[in-house]
C-alpha positions in Angstrom: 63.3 125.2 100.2 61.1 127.5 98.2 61.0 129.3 94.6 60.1 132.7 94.1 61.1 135.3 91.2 62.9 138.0 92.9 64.6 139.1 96.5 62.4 141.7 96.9 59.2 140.1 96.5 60.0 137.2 98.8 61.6 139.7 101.5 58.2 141.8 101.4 55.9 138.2 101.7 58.0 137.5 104.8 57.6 140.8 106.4 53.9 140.3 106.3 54.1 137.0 107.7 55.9 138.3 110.8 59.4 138.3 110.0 60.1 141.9 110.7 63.8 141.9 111.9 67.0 142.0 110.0 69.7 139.5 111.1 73.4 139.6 110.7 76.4 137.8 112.0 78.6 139.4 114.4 81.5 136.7 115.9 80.0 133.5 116.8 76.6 135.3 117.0 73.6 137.1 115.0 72.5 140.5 115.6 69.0 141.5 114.7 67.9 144.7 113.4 66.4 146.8 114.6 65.5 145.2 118.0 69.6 145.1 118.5 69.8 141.9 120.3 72.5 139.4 120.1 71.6 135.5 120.0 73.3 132.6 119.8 72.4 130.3 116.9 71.9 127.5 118.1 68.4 129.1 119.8 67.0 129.6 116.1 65.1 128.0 114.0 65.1 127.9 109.8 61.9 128.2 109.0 62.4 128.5 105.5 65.0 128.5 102.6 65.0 130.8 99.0 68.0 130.5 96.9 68.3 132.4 94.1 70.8 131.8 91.2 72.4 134.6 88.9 72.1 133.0 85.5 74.3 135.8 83.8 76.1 136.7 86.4 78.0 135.3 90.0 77.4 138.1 91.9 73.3 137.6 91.8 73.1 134.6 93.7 72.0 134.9 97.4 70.3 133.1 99.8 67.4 134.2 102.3 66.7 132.4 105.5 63.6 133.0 107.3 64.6 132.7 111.2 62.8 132.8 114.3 63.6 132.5 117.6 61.1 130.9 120.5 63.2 131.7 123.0 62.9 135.5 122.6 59.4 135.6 120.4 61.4 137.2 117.2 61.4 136.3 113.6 63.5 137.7 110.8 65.3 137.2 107.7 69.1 136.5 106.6 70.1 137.3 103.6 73.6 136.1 102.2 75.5 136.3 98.9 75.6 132.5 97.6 78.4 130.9 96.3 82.0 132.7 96.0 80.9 136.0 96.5 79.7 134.7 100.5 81.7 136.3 103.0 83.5 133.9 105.6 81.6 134.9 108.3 79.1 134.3 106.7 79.8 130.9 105.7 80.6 130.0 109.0 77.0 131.2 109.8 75.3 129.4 107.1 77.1 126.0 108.0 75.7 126.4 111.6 72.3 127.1 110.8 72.0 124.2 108.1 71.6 122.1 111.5 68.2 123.8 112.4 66.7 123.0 109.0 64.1 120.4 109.2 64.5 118.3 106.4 
């Protein structure tokens, strides 16, 4: 896991290191943006880890995962509200993924 100081800057430092799509869950699955293809988790990898905590307030904690996928030469981020605010699918997602962390 890594610290940075804001969303932004770390979401830009990934883009220049190559991770230029956009993931999201849909069902059981991620969607990447823009490239609008569907993969299963369990063919990605977790790269890396940035959690961010909202001192003042709940609702700015979030989580970015940098992903890529071997299988289909594609890397991209994941970004995720942290904590309550994290949607279920979400949740699910994150769970899933915490398997292809190398610790």
């Amino acid at each position: 896991m890594s610290e940075a100081f804001s969303v932004l800057e770390i979401l830009e430092q990934l883009y220049r290191r190559g991770y230029t799509e956009d993931f999201r869950v849909i069902g059981q699955n991620m969607r990447l943006i823009p490239a609008n293809v569907l993969i299963d988790p369990e063919y990605l990898i977790v790269d890396d880890i940035y959690r961010f905590e909202g001192y003042t307030d709940l609702g700015d904690e979030a989580v970015i995962f940098a992903l890529s996928c071997p299988k289909n030469n594609l890397k991209g981020t994941y970004l995720v509200a942290y904590g309550p605010m994290m949607d279920i699918a979400d949740s699910h997602m994150v769970q899933k993924l915490s398997y292809f962390y190398p610790r």
